[in-house]
N, C-alpha and C positions, 0 to 999 in steps of 0.2 A: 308184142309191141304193136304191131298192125297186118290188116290182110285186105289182098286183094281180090278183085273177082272179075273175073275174062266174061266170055261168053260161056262154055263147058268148063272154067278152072279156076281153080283158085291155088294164089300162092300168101305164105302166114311167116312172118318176119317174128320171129321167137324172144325173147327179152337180150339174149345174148349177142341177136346181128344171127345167129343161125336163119337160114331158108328152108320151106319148107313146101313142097307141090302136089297135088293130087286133082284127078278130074279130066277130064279129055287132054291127049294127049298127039291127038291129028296133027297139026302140025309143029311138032315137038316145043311147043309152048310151054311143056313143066320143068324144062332144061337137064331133062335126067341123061342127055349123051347119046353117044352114037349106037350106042345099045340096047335104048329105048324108041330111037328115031322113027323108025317102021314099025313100030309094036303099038297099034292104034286102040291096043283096049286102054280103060280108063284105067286110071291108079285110084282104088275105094280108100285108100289111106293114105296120111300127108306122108312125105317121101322126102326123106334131107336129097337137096340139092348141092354137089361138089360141083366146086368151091367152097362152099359159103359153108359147110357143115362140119366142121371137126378140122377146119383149116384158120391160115392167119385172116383171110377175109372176111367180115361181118356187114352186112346189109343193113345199111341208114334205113330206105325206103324201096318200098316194093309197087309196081302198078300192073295192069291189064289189060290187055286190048282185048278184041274178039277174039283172035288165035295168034296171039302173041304175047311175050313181059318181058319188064325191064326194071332193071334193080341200079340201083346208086349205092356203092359200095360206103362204108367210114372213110374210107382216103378219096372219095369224091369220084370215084372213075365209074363210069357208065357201062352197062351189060343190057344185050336183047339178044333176044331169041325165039323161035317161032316162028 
């Protein structure tokens, strides 16, 4: 549907509202969790991002800052991270 791109990242909004992140991940700007947080190597592949991936929540629209994004859910509600 559409994608976006950071300074190091990009996130790709999937036709279904799935998320998807890959690319510097400093300041956990690809929203992969607490378990990717400090893990500063890149992701060389796009990476479903939970919630948004095999859940009820589907992504309108997706943006970028330099080390940061922020998604607008189907039901209007606002997400950032990074």
């Amino acid at each position: 549907r559409s994608v976006a791109c950071g300074e190091a990242h990009v996130l790709a909004v999937a036709e279904d509202g799935a998320l998807y992140a890959w690319g510097s991940n400093a300041q956990g700007q690809l929203g992969l969790g607490p378990s990717h947080f400090f893990d500063f190597r890149d992701e060389r592949r796009p990476t479903p991002v939970v919630p948004f991936c095999g859940g009820d929540l589907r992504v309108a629209v997706a943006a970028c800052g330099a080390t940061h994004s922020a998604v607008v859910d189907e039901r209007g509600a606002t997400w950032t991270w990074g």
